[in-house]
N, C-alpha and C positions, 0 to 999 in steps of 0.2 A: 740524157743530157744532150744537148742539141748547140752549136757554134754556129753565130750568124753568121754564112757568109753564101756567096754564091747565088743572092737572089735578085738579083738586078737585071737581069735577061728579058723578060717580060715587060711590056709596057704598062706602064706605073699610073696612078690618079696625078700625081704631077705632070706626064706625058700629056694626058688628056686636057689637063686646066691650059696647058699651055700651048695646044694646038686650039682647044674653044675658048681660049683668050678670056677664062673666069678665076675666081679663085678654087684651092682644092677643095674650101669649106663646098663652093657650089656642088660643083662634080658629085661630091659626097650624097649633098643633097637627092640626086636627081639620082645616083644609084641605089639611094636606100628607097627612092619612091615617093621622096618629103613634094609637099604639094606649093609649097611656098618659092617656087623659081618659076619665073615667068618662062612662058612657052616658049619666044624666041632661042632665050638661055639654052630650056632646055632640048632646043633640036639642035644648038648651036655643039651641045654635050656629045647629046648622041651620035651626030656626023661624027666629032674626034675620036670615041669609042668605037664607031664602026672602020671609019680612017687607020688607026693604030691596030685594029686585033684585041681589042682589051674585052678579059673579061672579069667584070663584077666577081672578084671573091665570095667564097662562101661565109665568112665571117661578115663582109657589106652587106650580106641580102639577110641574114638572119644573128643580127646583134643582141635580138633580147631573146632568143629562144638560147641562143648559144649551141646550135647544130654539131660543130665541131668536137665540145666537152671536154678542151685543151687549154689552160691558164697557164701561163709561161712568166716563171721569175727571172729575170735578164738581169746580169750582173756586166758591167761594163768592165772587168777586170783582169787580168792575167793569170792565167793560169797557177801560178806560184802562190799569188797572194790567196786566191780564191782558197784553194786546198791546205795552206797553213796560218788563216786567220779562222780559230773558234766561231769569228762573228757571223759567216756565210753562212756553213752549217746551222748555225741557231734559226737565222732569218730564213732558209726557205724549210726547215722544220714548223716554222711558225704557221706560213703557206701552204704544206700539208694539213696541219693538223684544224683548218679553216675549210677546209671541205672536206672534212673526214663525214662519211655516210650521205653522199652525194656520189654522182656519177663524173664529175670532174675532175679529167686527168691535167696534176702538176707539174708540166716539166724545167727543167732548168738550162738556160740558154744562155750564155757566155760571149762574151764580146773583147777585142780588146781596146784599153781605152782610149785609142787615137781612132777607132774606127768612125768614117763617116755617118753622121746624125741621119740622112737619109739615105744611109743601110738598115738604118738597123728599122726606120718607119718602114721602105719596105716588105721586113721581115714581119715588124706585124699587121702591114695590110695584105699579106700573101694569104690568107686563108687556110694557115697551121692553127692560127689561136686565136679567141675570141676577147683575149684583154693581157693586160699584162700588169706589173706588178715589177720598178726599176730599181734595182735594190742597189746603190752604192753611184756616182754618176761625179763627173769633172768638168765642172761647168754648167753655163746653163744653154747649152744648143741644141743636147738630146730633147730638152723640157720644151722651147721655142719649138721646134720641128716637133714636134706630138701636139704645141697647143691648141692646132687646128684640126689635125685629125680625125677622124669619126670614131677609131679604134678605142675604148676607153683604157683608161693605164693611169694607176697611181703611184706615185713615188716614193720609196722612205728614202727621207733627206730631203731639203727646202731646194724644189729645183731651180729657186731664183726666177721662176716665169709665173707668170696671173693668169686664171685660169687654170690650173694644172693640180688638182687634187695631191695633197703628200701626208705621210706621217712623219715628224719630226721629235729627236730630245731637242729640248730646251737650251742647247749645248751651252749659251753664254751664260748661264745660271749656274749650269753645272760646273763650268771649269771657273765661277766664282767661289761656289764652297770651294770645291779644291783647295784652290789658291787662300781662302780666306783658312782653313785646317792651317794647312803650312803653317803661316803666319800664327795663327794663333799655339803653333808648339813649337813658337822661339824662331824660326829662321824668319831672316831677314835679306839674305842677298839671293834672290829666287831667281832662277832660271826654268823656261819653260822649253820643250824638243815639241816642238808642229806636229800634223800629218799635213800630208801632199795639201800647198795654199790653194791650188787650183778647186778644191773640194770646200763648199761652205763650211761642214760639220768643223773643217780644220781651220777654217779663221773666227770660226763665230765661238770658237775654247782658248785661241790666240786674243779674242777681245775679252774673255771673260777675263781672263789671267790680270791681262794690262788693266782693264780695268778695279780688280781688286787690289793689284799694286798700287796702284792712283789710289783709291782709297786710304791705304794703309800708309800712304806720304812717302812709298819704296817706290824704287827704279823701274820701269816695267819695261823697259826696253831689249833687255836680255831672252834669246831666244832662237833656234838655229831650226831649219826645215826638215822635217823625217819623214818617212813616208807611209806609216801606219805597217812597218813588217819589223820583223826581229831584228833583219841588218839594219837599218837605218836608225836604231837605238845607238850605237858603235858612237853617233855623231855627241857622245856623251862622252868621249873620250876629249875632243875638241875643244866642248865647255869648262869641261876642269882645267884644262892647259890653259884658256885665255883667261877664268876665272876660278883660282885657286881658293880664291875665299866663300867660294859657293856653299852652301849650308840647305839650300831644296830645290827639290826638283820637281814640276809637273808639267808628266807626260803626257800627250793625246791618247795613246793606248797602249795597253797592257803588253804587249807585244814589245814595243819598243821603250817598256817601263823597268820587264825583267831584263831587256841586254843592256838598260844604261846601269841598273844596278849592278850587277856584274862586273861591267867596266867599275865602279866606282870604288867598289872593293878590292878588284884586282888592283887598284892606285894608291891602295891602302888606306883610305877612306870608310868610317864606319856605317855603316847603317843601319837606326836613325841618329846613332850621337851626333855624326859629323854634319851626314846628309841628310835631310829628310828626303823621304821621294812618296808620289800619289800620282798612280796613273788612270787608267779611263778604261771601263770595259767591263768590269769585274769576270774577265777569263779564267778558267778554271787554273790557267798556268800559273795566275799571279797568287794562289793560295801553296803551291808547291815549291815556292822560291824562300829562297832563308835569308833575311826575314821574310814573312809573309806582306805581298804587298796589301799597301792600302789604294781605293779605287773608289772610281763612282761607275754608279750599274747603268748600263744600257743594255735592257731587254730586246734585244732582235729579235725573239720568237713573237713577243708581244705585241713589236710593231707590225710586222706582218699580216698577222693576222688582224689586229686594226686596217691595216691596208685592204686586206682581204674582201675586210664587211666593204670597203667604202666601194670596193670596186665588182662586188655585187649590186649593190645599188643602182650603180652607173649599166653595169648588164641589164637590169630590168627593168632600163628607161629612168631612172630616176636623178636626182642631184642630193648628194650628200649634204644635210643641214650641216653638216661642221667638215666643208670640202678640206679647210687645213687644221689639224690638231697638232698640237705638242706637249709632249709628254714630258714625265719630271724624271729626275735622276736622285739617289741617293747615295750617301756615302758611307761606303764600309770600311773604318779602321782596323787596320790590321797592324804590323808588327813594322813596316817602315814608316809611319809615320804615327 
């Protein structure tokens, strides 16, 4: 496992676009050898190249042979969350097991998530790895600073930018069954617990929610921010207090599906008589909780390795017919709802 940091020392493709006054796409250009930049451009390149010291990484000179034999899963996360969400684990198991019987070593590189977008491009135009693979990301500025890039790198999760290859759940479909379960086994004053807003997956299950309430002719405006870890389920303590009459609950993830339950029973609250609850993830914790939660799946292993194939393709010069996919979720009833 490998921490992005400390790689800024060295003069960068942005250094050089901005001493030869082009873009980085250029630069890119004219290091990999592309024939299509006019010759002024390209002596205008190489002076700044020679100017600064730079040199051409090993992954710029050789992208489709992939010389290196290093594929890097980068998780832009904190150290906490990384090692106590199920979800990590599954997804770069996914990444392994997508070049099992290949020579391609998978490592895992950790960021955290206020770190600078061009740190972490950088990191993968430094000539450790030949692609990457962005699992988990807060915003869309990492996705924006890659769009140009020569390095190819796929996303799971919609990084919000065009051009930018991702695998995605369908997250606003999914957090409608959810929400439409509930409802249909009797609750009616629904509250929904977030993950972190700044993350698509966590407004695009915040609109599925509202939107099957709108449907159902129920309030959809009830809803507090969590941050996809076990503490931040607690914030289910808070809902019951301002909404005593609350009767379900759906959470972003499993994680913070079994601490609101917990809470809700420690407040003497039954579950599913009183509350219904469905959280997100189908984690292995949410079948060892009493009652057994109910969820909808999102296969991490599965996306990755979806990720995987697209970003082979991109290794061997090619373009993914289907650069964005998203994938379905289904729901398993279990014992709280």
């Amino acid at each position: 496992m490998a921490r992005i940091e400390g790689a800024h020392s060295a003069p960068t493709l942005e250094d050089v676009a901005r001493i030869a006054g082009v873009s980085r796409a250029t630069v890119s250009r004219v290091v990999n050898g592309g024939t299509l930049v006019a010759a002024k451009t390209t002596e205008a390149v190489r002076e700044a190249i020679n100017e600064l010291g730079y040199h051409p990484n090993k992954a710029a000179r050789s992208l489709v042979t992939r010389r290196t034999g290093v594929i890097a899963v980068i998780v832009p996360e904190t150290d906490d969350r990384v090692f106590s969400d199920p979800y990590f684990p599954q997804a770069y198991h996914g990444a392994l097991q997508a070049f099992i019987g290949s020579d391609v070593q998978v490592v895992l590189a950790m960021a955290e998530p206020g770190d600078s977008p061009s740190r972490m491009v950088r990191y993968l135009e430094s000539g450790h790895v030949d692609g990457a693979i962005i699992v988990s990301h807060h915003g869309p500025a990492l996705a924006q600073a890659l769009a140009h890039s020569w390095q190819p790198v796929v996303f799971v999760g919609d990084p919000e930018a065009p051009g930018v290859c991702y695998v995605d759940l369908d997250n606003v479909e999914a957090a409608r069954v959810a929400t439409r379960h509930l409802i249909e086994r009797g609750a009616r004053r629904i509250a929904t617990i977030t993950g972190p807003l700044d993350m698509a997956s966590a407004r695009a299950r915040l609109l599925g929610f509202q939107e099957a309430m709108t449907e159902a002719g129920l309030d959809p405006s009830t809803y507090v921010e969590g941050g996809y870890t076990s503490e931040s389920g607690g914030v289910a303590a808070q809902l019951l207090a301002d909404h005593p009459d609350l009767d379900g609950l759906f959470v972003a993830n499993d994680l913070m599906a079994v601490t609101a339950m917990n809470i809700v029973q420690a407040l003497g609250r039954r579950v599913p008589e009183d509350v219904r609850i469905v959280g997100f993830d189908d984690a292995a914790i949410g079948q060892h909780c009493t009652p057994p939660l109910t969820t909808m799946t999102n296969p991490a292993a599965e996306h990755t390795r979806e990720a995987a194939e697209m970003l082979m393709e991109l290794l061997a010069g090619g373009t993914p017919a289907n650069p964005r996919m998203l994938a379905h979720s289904r729901l398993v009833v279990r014992g709280s709802a």
